[in-house]
C-alpha positions in Angstrom: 0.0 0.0 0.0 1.4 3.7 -0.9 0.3 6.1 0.9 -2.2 8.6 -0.4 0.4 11.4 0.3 3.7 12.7 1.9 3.7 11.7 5.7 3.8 15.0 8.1 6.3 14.6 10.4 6.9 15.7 13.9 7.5 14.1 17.6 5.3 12.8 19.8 4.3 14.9 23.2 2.4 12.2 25.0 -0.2 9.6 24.1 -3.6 9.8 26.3 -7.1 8.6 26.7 -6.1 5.6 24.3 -7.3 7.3 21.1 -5.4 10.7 21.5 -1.7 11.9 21.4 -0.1 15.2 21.3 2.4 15.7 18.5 4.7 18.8 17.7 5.2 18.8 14.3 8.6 19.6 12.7 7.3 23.5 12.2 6.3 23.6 15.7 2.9 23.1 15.7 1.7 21.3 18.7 -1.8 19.9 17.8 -3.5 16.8 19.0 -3.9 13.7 16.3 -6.0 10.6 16.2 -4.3 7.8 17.8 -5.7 4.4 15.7 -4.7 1.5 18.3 -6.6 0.8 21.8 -3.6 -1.7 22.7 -1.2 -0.6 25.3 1.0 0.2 22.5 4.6 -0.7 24.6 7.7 0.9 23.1 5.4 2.5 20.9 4.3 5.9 22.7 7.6 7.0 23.7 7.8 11.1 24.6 9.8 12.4 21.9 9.8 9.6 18.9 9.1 10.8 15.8 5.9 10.2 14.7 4.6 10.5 10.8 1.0 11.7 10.5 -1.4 11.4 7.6 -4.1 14.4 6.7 -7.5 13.2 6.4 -8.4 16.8 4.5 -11.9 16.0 6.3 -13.2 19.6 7.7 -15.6 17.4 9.7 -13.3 15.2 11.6 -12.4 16.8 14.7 -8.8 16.0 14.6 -8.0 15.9 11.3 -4.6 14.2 11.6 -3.9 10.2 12.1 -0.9 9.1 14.0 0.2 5.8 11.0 4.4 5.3 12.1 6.7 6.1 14.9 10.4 5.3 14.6 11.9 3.6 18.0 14.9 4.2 19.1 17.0 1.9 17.0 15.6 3.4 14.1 13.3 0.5 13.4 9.9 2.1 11.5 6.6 0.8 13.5 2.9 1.4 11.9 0.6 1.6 15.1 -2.7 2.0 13.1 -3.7 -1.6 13.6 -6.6 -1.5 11.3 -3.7 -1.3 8.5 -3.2 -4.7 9.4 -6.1 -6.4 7.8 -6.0 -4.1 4.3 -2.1 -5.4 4.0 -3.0 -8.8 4.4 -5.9 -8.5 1.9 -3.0 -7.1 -0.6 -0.8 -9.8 0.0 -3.2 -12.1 -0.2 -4.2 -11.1 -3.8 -0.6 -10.6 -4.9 -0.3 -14.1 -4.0 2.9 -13.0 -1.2 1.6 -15.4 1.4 3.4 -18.5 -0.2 1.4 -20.8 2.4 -2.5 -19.5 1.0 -1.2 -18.9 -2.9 -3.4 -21.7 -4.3 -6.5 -19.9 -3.2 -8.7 -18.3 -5.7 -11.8 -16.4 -3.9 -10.6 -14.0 -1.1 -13.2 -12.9 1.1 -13.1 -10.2 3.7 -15.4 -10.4 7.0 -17.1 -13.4 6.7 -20.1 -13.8 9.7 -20.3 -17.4 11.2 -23.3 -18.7 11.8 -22.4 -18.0 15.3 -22.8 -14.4 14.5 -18.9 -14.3 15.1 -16.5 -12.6 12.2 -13.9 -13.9 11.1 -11.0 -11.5 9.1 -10.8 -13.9 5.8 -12.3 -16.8 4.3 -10.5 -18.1 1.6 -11.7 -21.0 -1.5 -10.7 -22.2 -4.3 -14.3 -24.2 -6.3 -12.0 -25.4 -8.9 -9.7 -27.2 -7.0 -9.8 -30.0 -3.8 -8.6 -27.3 -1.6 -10.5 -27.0 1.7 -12.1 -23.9 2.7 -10.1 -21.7 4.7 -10.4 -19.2 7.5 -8.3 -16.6 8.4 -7.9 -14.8 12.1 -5.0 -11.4 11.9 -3.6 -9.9 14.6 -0.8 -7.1 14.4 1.9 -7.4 16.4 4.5 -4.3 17.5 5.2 -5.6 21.0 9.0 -5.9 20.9 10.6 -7.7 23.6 14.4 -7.5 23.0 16.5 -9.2 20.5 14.6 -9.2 17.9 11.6 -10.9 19.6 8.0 -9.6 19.1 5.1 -11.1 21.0 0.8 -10.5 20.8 -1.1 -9.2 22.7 0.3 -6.9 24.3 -2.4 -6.8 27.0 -4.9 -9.5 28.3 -7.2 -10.2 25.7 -10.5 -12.3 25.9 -11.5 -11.8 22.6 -8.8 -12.9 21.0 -8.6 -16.2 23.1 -12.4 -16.5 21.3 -11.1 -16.0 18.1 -8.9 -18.8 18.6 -11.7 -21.2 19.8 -14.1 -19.7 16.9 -11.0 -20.9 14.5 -11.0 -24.5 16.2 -14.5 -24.8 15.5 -14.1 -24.1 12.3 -11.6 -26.9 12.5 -13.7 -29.5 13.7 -15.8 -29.1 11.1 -13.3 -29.8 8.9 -12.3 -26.1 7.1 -8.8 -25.2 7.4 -7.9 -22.5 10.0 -5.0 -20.0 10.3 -4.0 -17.3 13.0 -1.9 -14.5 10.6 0.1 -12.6 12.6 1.1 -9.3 10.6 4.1 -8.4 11.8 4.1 -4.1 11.5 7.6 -3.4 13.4 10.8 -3.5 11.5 12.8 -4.7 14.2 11.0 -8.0 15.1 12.7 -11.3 13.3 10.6 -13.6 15.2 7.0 -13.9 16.9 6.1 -15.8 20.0 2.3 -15.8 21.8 3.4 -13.1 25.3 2.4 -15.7 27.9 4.0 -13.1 30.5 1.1 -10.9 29.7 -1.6 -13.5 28.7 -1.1 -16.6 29.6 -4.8 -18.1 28.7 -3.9 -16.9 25.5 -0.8 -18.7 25.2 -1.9 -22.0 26.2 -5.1 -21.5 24.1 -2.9 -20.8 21.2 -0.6 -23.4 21.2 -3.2 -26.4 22.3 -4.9 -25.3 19.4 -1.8 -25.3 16.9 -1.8 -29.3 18.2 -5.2 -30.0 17.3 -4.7 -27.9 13.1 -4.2 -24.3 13.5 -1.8 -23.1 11.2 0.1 -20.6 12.6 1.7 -18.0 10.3 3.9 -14.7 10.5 4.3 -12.3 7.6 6.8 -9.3 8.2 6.4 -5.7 7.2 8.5 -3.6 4.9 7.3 0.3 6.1 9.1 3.6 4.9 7.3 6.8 4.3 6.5 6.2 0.9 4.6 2.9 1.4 4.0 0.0 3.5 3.7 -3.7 2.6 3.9 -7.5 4.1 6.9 -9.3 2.2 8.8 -11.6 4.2 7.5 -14.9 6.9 8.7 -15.1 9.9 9.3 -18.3 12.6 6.5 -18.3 15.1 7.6 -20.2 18.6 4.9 -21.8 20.7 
C-alpha cells in the first residue's frame, strides 16, 4: 500500500485517553492527532519519537490528523494503526505473497459465522480439492528484546475467542489460520506473550496441536509505502 500522500512529520508529546496523542510537528505546531490502536501500545508511545502523520483533508473530523508510524529508538519504523493490518493482508493475499494460502482463488473479507462471530478472511478455491479456509489477523508491535516480538500486548478475551471460533471451524473440517502481521521492523521472530496472557498462550498453542496453522508475515514500512513481504518463525 502507498500512501495517499507525503507523511507530516513531527515528535510525539504524549499519548492519552487511548485514542489521543499530542504531537509537535517539525514547524512547531503542537496539535492533538487521532491515535488508531486501543492496545497498550509498549515501546510505541515513547515522549519524543518521531511520529509521521497522515491528513485526512476532512473539515468534519475533529482532529483531522492520524498518527500511522513512529520510529523507535534503534531506528526500526513501526505502523501503530492496527486496522492497517487487515487491508495489508488483503493485498498480500491477492498478490499471492503469502506462499502458504497462494493456491486460493476467492478471497473474502469479514465473513459472519453462523455463530454471529467474524472472522478477518475466508479463503476458497471451487475449482480445486482445496479445503475452505479461514483466516484470524492480529498485528503485532510488542518488541521484547533481540529481535523478539510477541501478541497481545495486554490480556485479551476476545482474542482467546477468536482462537476457539478458529477450532470450531476446525472440527468441522475447514482449514484454519492465525496471521500474525508483523508491523515493526525490528521483530525477526514472533512468539504468543504468555507473560502478559497466559490463557492466551496456552489457548494458542493447544490449538496449533489440534490444526491451526500458525503464520507470520513481516512488514517492509518507509514513508513512501507499507507492505507484508517476508514470513517469519513463530515459537509456541
Amino acid at each position: 500500500m502507498k500512501w495517499p500522500e507525503r507523511l507530516v512529520q513531527g515528535h510525539l508529546l504524549k499519548r492519552y485517553k487511548r485514542f489521543l496523542a499530542d504531537v509537535v510537528l517539525d514547524s512547531g505546531e503542537e496539535l492533538t492527532v487521532h491515535c488508531p490502536n486501543t492496545g497498550a501500545m509498549t515501546g510505541c508511545a515513547v515522549a519524543d519519537s518521531r511520529v509521521y502523520l497522515l491528513d485526512s483533508h476532512n473539515p468534519k473530523r475533529k482532529y483531522a490528523y492520524t498518527w500511522e508510524l513512529v520510529e523507535s529508538d534503534s531506528g526500526a519504523m513501526i505502523c501503530i494503526h492496527s486496522a492497517r493490518a487487515n487491508g495489508l493482508v488483503a493485498e498480500a493475499l491477492a498478490a499471492s505473497r503469502i506462499a502458504p494460502l497462494a493456491a486460493y482463488t476467492n478471497i473474502h473479507r469479514e465473513k459472519t459465522l453462523a455463530s454471529g462471530s467474524r472472522i478477518d478472511f475466508f479463503l476458497s478455491s471451487p475449482k480445486t480439492a482445496l479445503p475452505d479456509c479461514y483466516i484470524e489477523v492480529k498485528s503485532v508491535t510488542l518488541h521484547c528484546g533481540e529481535g523478539i516480538g510477541a501478541f497481545p500486548d495486554a490480556v485479551s478475551t476476545r482474542a482467546v475467542r477468536h482462537i476457539e471460533d478458529l477450532l470450531d471451524l476446525r472440527r468441522q473440517g475447514a482449514r484454519v489460520v492465525l496471521l500474525f502481521a508483523v508491523l515493526h521492523e525490528g521483530i525477526d521472530v514472533v512468539r504468543p506473550a504468555a507473560e502478559i496472557d497466559p490463557v492466551y498462550a496456552q489457548t494458542l498453542k493447544l490449538a496449533a496441536e489440534h490444526g491451526l496453522e500458525v503464520l507470520a508475515y513481516k512488514a517492509v514500512i518507509n514513508e513512501s509505502e507499507i507492505f507484508l513481504a517476508d514470513p517469519l518463525p513463530v515459537i509456541l
